[in-house]
C-alpha positions as CSV (number, residue, x, y, z in Angstrom):
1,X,-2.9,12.7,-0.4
2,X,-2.6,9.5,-2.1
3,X,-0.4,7.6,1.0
4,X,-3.2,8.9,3.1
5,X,-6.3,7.2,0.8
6,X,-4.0,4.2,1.1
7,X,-3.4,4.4,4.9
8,X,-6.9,4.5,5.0
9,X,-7.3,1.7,2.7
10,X,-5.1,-0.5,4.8
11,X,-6.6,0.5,8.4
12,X,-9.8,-0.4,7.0
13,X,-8.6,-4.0,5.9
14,X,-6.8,-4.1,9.2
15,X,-9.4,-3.5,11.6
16,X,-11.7,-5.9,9.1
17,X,-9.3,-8.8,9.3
18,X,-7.6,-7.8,13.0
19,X,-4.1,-7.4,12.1
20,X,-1.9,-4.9,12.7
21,X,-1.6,-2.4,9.6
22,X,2.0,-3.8,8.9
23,X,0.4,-6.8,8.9
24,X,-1.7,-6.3,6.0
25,X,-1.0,-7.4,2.2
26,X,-2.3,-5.8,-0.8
27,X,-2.4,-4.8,-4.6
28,X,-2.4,-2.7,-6.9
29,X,-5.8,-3.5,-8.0
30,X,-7.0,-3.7,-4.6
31,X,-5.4,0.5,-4.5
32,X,-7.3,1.0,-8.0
33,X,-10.8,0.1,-6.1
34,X,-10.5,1.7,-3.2
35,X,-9.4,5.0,-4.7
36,X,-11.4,4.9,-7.9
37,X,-8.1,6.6,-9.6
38,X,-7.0,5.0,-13.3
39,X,-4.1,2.4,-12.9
40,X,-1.6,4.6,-14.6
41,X,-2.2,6.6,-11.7
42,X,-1.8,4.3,-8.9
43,X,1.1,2.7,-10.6
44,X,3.2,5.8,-10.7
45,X,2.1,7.0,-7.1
46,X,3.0,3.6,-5.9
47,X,6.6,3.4,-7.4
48,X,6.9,6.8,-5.6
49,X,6.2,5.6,-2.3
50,X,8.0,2.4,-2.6
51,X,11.1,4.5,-3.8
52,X,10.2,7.0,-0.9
53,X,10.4,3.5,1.6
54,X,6.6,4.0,2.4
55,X,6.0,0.7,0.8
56,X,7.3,-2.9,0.7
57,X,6.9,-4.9,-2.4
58,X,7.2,-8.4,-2.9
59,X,6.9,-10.2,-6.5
60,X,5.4,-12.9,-6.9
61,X,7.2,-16.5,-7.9
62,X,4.7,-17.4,-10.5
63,X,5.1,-14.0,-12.8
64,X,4.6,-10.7,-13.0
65,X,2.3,-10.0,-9.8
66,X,3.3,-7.6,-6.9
67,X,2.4,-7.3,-3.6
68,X,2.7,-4.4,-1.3
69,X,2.4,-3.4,2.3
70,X,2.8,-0.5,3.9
71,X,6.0,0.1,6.6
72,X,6.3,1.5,9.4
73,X,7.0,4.7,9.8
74,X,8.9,6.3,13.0
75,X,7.5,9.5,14.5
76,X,10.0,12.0,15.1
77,X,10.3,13.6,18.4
78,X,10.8,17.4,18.2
């Protein structure tokens, strides 16, 4: 449920900005808004996905801020 209120999240940014959803960059915070869940929350649902390899997360150089984006996923054919 929560990878799908971020999907949403980030098809909404995407089609706002006209980038592909691979495309588009985003935060924690940005997560927290969207969702209106507490940060303890999001943080441990996002460590999940990124463990999972739903997520990419790139730290920033200045300190202690992440970024995240969402990876593709390949359909399986049955």
């Amino acid at each position: 449920e929560f990878l799908k209120k971020v999907e949403d999240f980030v098809m909404a940014e995407a089609r706002k900005n006209k980038l592909a959803m691979e495309e588009v960059w985003f935060t924690s915070r940005m997560v927290r808004e969207a969702t209106r869940l507490p940060d303890h929350i999001v943080k441990r649902y996002v460590q999940q996905l990124e463990e999972l390899e739903y997520l990419h997360v790139e730290k920033s150089n200045r300190g202690g801020s992440f970024r995240y984006r969402l990876l593709p996923q390949k359909k399986l054919k049955l």
